[in-house]
C-alpha positions as CSV (number, residue, x, y, z in Angstrom):
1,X,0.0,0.0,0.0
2,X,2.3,2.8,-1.2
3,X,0.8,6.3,-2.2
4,X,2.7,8.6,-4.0
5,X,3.6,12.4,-2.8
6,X,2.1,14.8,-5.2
7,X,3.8,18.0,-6.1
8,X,0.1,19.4,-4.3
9,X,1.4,17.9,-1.5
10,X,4.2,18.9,-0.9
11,X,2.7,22.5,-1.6
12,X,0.4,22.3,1.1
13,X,2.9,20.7,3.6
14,X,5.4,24.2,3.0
15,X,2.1,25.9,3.6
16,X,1.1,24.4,6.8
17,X,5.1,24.1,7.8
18,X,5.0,28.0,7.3
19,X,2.1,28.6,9.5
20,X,3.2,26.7,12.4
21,X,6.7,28.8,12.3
22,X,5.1,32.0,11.9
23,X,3.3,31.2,14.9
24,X,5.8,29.6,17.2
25,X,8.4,32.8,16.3
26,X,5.3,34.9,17.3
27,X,5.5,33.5,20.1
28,X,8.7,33.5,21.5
29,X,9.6,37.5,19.6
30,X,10.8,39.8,22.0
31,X,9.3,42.9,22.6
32,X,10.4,45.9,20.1
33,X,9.9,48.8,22.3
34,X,12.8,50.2,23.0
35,X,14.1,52.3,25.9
36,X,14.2,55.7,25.1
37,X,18.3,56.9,25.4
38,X,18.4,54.1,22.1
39,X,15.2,55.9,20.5
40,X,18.1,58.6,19.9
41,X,20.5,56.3,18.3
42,X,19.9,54.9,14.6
43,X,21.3,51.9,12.7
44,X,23.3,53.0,8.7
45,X,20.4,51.1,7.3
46,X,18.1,53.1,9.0
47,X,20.3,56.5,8.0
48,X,20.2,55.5,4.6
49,X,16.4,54.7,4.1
50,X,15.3,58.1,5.6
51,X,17.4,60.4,3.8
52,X,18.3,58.3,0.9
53,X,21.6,58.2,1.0
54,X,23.9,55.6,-0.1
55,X,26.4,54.0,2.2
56,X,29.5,56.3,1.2
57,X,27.6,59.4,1.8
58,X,26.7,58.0,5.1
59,X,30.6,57.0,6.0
60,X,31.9,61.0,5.0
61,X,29.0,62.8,7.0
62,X,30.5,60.4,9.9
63,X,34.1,60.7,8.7
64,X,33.5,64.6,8.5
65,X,32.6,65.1,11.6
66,X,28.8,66.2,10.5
67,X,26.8,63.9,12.9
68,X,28.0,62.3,16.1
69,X,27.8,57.9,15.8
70,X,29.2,55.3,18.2
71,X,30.5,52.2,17.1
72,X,29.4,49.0,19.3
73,X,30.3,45.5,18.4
74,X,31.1,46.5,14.8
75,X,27.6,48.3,13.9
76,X,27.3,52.5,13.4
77,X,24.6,54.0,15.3
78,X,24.3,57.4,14.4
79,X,22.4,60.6,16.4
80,X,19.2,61.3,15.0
81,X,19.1,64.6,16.4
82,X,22.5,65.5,14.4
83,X,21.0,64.4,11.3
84,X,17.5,66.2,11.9
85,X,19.7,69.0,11.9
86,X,21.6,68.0,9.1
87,X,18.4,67.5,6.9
88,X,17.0,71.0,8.2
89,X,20.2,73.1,7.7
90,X,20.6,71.7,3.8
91,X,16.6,72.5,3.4
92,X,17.2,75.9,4.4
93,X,19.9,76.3,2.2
């Protein structure tokens, strides 16, 4: 008595396999609020989304001394009030 796995099958197994990990990572997801000293501290990838900047422009503002950034454990955070001022000093210009 041998049935044969149909390519629907195996479909609907990846679809009920996905479910039960979405779930299960729901659960054990740590909460993403965040205390507020970090709230003033952003991530490069972050920098680069909001003001569209690519990853160069984002090293010489640091490398220029144009926005204050920490380096922990190999990752740039970056002041988010220095580059609201940034973004408000070059609109005024």
């Amino acid at each position: 008595m041998e049935q044969e796995i149909t390519k629907d099958d195996l479909h609907q197994f990846s679809l009920l396999l996905t479910n039960v990990l979405r779930e299960e990572i729901r659960k054990i997801q740590i909460p993403t609020s965040v205390p507020e000293p970090l709230q003033d501290w952003i991530k490069t990838t972050k920098v680069r989304k909001l003001l569209d900047m690519s990853p160069g422009t984002v090293q010489n503002l640091r490398i220029e001394g144009k926005v204050r950034y920490k380096k922990i454990m190999g990752t740039y955070y970056y002041n988010l009030a220095d580059l609201e001022k940034l973004f408000k000093d070059r609109k005024n210009e």
